[in-house]
PyMOL CGO cylinders between C-alpha atoms (Angstrom):
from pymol import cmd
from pymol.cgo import CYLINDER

trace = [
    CYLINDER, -21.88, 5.09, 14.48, -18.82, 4.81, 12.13, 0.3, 1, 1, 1, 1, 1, 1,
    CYLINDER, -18.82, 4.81, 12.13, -16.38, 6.90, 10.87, 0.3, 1, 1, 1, 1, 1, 1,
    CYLINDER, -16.38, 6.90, 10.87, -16.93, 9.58, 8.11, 0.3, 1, 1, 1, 1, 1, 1,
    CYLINDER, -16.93, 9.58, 8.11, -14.21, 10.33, 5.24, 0.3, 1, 1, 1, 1, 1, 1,
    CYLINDER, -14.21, 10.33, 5.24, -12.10, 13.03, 7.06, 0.3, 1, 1, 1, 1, 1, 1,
    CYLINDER, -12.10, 13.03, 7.06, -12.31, 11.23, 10.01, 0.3, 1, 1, 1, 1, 1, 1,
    CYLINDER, -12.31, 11.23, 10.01, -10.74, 7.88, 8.13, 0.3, 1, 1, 1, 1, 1, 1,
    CYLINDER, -10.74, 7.88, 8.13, -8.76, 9.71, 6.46, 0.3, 1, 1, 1, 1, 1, 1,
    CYLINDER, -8.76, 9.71, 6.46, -7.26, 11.46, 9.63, 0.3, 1, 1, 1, 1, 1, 1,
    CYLINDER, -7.26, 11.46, 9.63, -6.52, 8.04, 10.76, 0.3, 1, 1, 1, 1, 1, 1,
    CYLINDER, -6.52, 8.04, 10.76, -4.89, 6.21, 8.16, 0.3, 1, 1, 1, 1, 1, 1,
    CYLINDER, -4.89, 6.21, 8.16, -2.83, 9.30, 7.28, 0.3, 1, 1, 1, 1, 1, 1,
    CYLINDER, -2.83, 9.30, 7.28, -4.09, 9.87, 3.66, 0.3, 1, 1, 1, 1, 1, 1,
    CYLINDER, -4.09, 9.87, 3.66, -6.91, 12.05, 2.63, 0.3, 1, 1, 1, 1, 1, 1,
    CYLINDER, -6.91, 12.05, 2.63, -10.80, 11.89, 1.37, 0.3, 1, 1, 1, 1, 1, 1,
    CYLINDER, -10.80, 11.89, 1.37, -9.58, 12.11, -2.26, 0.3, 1, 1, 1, 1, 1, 1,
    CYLINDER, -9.58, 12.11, -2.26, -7.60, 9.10, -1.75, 0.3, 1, 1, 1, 1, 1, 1,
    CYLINDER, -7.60, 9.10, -1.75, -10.39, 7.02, -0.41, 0.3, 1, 1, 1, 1, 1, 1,
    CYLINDER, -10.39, 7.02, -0.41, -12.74, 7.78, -2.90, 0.3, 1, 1, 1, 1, 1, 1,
    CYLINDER, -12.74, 7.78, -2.90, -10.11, 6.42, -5.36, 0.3, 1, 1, 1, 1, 1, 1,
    CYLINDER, -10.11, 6.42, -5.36, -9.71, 3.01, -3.48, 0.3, 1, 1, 1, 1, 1, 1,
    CYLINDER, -9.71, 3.01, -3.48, -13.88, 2.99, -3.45, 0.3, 1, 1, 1, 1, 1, 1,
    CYLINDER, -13.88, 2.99, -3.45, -14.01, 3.90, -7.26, 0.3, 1, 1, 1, 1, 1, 1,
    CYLINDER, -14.01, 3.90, -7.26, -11.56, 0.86, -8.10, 0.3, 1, 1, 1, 1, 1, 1,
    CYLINDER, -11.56, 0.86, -8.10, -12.77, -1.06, -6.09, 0.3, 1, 1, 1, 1, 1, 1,
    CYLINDER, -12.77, -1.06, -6.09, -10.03, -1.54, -3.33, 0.3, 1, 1, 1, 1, 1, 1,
    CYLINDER, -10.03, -1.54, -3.33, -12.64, -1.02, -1.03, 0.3, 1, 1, 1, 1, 1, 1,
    CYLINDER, -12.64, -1.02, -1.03, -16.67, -1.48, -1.02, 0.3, 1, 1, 1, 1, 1, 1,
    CYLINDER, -16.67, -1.48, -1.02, -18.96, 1.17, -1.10, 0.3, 1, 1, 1, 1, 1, 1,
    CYLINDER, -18.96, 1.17, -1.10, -19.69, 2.79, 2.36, 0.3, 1, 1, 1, 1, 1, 1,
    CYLINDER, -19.69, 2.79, 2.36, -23.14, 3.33, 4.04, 0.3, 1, 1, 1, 1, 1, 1,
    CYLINDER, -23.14, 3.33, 4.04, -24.46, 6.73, 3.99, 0.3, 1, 1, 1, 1, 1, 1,
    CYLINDER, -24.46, 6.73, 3.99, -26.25, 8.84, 6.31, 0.3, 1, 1, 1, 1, 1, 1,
    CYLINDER, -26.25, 8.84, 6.31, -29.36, 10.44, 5.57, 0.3, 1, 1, 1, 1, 1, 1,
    CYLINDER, -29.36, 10.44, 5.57, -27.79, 13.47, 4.30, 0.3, 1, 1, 1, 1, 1, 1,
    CYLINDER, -27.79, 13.47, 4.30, -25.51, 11.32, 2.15, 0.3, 1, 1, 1, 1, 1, 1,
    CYLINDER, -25.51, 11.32, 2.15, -22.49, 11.59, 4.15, 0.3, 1, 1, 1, 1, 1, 1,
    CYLINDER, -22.49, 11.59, 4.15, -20.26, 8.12, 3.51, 0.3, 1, 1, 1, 1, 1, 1,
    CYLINDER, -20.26, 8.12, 3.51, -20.25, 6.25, 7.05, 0.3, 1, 1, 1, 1, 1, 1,
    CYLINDER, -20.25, 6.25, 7.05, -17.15, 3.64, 7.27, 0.3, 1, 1, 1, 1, 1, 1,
    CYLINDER, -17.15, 3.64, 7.27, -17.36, 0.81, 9.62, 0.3, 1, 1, 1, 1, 1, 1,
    CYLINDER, -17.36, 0.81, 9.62, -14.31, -0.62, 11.85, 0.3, 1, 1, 1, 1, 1, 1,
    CYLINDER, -14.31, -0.62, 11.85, -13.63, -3.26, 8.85, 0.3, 1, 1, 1, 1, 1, 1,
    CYLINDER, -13.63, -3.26, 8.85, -13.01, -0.63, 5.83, 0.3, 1, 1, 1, 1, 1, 1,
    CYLINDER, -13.01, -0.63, 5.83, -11.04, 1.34, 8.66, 0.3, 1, 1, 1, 1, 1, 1,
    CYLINDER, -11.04, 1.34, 8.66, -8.65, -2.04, 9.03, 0.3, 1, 1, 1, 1, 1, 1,
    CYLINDER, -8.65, -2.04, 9.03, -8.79, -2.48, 5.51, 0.3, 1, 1, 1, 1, 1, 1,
    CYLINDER, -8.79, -2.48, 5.51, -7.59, 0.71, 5.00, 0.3, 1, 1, 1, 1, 1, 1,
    CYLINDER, -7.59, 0.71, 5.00, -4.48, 0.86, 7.05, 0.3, 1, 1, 1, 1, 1, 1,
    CYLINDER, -4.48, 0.86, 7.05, -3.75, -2.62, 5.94, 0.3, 1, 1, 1, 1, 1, 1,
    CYLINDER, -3.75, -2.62, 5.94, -3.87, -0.89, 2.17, 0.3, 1, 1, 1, 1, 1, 1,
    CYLINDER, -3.87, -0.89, 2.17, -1.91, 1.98, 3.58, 0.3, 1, 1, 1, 1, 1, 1,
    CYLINDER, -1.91, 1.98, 3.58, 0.74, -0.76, 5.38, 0.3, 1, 1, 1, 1, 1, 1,
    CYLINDER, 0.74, -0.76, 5.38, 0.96, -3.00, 2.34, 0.3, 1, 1, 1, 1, 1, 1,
    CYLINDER, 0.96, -3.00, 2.34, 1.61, 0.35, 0.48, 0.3, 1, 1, 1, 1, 1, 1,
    CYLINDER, 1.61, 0.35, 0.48, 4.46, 0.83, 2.13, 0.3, 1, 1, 1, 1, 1, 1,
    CYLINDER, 4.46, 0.83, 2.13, 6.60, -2.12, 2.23, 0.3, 1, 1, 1, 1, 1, 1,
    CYLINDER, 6.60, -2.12, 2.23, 5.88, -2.15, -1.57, 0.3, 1, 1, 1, 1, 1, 1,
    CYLINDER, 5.88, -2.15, -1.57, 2.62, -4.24, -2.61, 0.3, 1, 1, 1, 1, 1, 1,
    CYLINDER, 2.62, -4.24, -2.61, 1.18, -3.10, -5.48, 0.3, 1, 1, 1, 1, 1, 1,
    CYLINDER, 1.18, -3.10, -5.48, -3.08, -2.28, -5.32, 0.3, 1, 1, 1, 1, 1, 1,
    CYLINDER, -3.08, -2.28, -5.32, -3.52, -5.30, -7.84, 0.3, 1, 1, 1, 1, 1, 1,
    CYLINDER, -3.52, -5.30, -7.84, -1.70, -7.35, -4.76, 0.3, 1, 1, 1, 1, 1, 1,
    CYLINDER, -1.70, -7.35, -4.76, -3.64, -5.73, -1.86, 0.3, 1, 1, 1, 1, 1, 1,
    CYLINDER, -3.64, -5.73, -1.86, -7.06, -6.25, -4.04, 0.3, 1, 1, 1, 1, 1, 1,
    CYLINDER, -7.06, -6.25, -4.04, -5.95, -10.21, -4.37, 0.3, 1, 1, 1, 1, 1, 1,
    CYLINDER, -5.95, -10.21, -4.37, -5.39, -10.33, -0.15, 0.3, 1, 1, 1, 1, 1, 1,
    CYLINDER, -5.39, -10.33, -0.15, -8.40, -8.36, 0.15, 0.3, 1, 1, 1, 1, 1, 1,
    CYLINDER, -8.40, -8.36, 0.15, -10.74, -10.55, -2.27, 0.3, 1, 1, 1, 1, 1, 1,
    CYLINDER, -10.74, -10.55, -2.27, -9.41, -13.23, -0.35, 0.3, 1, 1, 1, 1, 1, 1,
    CYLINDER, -9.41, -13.23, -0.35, -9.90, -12.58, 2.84, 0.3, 1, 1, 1, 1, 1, 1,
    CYLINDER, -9.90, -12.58, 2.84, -13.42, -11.06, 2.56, 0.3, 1, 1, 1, 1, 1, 1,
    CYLINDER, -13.42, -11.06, 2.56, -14.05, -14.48, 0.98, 0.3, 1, 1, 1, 1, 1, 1,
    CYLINDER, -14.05, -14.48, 0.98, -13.60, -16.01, 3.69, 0.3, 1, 1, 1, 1, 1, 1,
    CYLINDER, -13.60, -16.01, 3.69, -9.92, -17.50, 3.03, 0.3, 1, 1, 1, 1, 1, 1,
    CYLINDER, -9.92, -17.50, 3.03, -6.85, -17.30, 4.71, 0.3, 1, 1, 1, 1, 1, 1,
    CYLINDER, -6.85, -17.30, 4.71, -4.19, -15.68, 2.37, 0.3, 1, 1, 1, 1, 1, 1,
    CYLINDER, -4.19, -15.68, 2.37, -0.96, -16.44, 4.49, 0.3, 1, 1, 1, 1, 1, 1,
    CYLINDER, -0.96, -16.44, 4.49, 0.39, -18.57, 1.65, 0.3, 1, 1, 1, 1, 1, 1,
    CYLINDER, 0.39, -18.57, 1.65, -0.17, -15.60, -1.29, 0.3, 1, 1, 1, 1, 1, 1,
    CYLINDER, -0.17, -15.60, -1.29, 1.27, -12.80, 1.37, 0.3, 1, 1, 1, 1, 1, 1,
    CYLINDER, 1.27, -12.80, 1.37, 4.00, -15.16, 2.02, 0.3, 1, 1, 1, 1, 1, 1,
    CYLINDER, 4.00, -15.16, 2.02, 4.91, -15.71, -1.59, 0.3, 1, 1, 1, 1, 1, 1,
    CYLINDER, 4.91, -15.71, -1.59, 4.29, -11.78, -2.71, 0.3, 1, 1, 1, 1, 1, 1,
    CYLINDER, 4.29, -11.78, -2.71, 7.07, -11.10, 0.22, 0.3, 1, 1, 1, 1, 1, 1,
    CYLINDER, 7.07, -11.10, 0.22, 9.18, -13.13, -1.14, 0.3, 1, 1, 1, 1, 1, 1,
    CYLINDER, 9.18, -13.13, -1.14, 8.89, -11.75, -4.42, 0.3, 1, 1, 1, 1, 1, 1,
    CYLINDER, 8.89, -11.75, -4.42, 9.52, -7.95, -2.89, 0.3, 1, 1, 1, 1, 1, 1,
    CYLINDER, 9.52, -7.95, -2.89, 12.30, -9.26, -0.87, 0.3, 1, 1, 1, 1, 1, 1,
    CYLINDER, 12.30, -9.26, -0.87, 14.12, -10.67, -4.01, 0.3, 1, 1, 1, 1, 1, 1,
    CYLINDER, 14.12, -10.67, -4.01, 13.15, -7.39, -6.24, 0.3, 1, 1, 1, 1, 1, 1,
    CYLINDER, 13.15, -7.39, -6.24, 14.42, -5.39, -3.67, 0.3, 1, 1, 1, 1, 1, 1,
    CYLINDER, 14.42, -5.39, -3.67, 18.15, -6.97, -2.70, 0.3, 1, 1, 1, 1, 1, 1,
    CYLINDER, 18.15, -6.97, -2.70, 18.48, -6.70, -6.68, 0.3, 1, 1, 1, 1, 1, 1,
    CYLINDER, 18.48, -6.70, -6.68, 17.60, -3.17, -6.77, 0.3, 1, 1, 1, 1, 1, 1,
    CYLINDER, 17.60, -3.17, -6.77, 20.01, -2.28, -3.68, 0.3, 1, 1, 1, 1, 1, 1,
    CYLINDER, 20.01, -2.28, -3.68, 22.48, -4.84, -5.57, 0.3, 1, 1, 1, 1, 1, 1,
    CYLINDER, 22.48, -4.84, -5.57, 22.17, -2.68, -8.35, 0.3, 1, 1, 1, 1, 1, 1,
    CYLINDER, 22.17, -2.68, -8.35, 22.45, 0.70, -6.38, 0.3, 1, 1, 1, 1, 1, 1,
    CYLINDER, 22.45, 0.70, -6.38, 25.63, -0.70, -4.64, 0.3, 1, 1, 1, 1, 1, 1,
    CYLINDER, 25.63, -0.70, -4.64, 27.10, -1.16, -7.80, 0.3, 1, 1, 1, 1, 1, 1,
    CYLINDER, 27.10, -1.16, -7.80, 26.16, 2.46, -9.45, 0.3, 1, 1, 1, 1, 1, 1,
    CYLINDER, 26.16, 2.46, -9.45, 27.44, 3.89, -5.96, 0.3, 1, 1, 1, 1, 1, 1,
    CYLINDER, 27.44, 3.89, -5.96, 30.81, 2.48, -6.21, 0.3, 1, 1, 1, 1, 1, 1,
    CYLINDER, 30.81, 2.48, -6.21, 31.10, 3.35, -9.91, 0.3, 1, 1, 1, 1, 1, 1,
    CYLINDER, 31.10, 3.35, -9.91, 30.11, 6.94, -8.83, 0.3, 1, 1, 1, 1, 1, 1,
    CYLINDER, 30.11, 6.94, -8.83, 32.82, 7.18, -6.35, 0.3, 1, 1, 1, 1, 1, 1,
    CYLINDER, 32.82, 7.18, -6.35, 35.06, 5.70, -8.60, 0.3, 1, 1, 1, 1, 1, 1,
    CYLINDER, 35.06, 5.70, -8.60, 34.32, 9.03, -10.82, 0.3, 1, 1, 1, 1, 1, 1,
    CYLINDER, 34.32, 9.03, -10.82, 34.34, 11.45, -8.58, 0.3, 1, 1, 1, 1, 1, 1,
    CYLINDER, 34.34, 11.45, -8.58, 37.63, 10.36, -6.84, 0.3, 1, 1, 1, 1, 1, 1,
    CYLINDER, 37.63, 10.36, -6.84, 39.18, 10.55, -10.80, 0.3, 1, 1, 1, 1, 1, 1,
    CYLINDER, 39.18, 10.55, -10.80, 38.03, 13.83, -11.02, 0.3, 1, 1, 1, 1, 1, 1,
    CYLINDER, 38.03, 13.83, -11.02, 39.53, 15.36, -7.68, 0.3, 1, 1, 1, 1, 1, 1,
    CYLINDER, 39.53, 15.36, -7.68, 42.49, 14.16, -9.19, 0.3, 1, 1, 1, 1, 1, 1,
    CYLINDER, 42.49, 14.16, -9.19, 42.11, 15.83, -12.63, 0.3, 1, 1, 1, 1, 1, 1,
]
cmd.load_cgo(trace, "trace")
C-alpha cells in the first residue's frame, strides 16, 4: 500500500498543493489511484520527492532536478551532470557572497560616516 498526498506531503515537509504542481509539470509521474480516486505514491516518487525537496535547497533549479530525474529513470547514472551543476552553484554562489561582502563593507563604511555627522 503506498502513501497518499497528505501523507507524502507530511514527509517531505511541503504540502498536497505542491505535489500536484511537480505532477502537473511533470517533475514527477502520475500516481496510481485507488478505487475512490485517491492518488497512491510508491517508495520511488517518495525518494524522488525529497531528492526534489533536497536539490531545492542547496539551489537546483526544477529544469535541473527534471534533467537528474529524466536521467536517472532512464536508466543512467547522472554523477557527471550533478557534479558539473554543483560546480556551477558553487561558483554562482562565492560571487554572490563576493558581492554581498563588498555591499556590507560599503554599508558600514556609511553608517560609520553618519555617526560622525
Amino acid at each position: 500500500m503506498g502513501l497518499r498526498i497528505g501523507e507524502l506531503a507530511h514527509e517531505a515537509g511541503t504540502t498536497p498543493p505542491t505535489i500536484r504542481y511537480y505532477e502537473s509539470i511533470g517533475l514527477l509521474p502520475a500516481p496510481s489511484r485507488t478505487r475512490a480516486g485517491y492518488r497512491e505514491y510508491s517508495a520511488r516518487a517518495r525518494q524522488e520527492l525529497l531528492f526534489i525537496r533536497k536539490a531545492q535547497a542547496i539551489g537546483f533549479s526544477l529544469d535541473e532536478i527534471r534533467e537528474i530525474l529524466d536521467l536517472t529513470r532512464a536508466g543512467r547514472v547522472p554523477c557527471t551532470r550533478v557534479r558539473s551543476l554543483g560546480h556551477r552553484h558553487l561558483a554562482a554562489l562565492d560571487d554572490r557572497i563576493g558581492r554581498l561582502q563588498r555591499f556590507r563593507a560599503q554599508l558600514a563604511d556609511e553608517v560609520r560616516r553618519w555617526d560622525t555627522e
